[in-house]
N, C-alpha and C positions, 0 to 999 in steps of 0.2 A: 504494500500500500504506500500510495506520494500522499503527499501535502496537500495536495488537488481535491483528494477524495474528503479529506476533514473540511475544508472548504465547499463542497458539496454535501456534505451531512450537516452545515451549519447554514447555508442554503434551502434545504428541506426542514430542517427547525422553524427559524426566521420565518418560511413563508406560509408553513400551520401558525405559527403564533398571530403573526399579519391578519390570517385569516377568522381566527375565531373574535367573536363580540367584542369578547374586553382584551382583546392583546394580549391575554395569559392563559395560561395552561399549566394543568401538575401533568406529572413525569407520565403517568399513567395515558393520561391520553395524549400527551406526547409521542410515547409507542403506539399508541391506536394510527393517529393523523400520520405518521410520516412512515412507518412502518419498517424502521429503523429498531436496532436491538440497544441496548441501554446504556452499553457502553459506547456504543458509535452517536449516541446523543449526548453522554457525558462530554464526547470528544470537541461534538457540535457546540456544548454551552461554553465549554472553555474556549472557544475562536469567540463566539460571538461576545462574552463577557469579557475580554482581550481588547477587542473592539468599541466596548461600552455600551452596545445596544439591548443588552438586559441586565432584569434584577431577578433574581433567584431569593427564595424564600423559604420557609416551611409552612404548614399548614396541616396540621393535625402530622399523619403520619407521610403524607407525599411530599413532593419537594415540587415546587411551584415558581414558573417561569413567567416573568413580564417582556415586555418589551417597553424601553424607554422613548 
C-alpha cells in the first residue's frame, strides 16, 4: 500500500461525513457509509485531522467524527 491509498480512505470518510445532516458520524456508521474496515478509517481520521478538517469525540461508547 502508497500514501495515495490513505489519501483515498480519507476521501471516502470526508465525503460520508459531507454527506450526512449534521456533518458527523460515530465510527459505526462510518463502517456502514464508506465500507471501509476500521483500521483503514483510523488511517483516514488521522490524514484528515493532520489537515484540520475534523473533531473527533466520544459519545457514550463510539467515537464520533465532525467535520469542521
Amino acid at each position: 500500500m502508497d500514501i495515495a491509498t490513505f489519501g483515498t480512505w480519507a476521501g471516502e470518510v470526508y465525503k460520508a461525513l459531507d454527506a450526512s445532516e449534521m456533518k458527523m458520524l460515530g465510527l459505526k456508521k462510518l463502517k456502514k457509509a464508506t465500507k471501509l474496515k476500521k483500521d483503514e478509517i483510523m488511517a483516514a481520521l488521522g490524514w484528515l485531522g493532520r489537515e484540520g478538517k475534523i473533531v473527533v469525540s466520544m459519545d457514550d461508547e463510539d467515537l464520533v467524527v465532525k467535520l469542521v
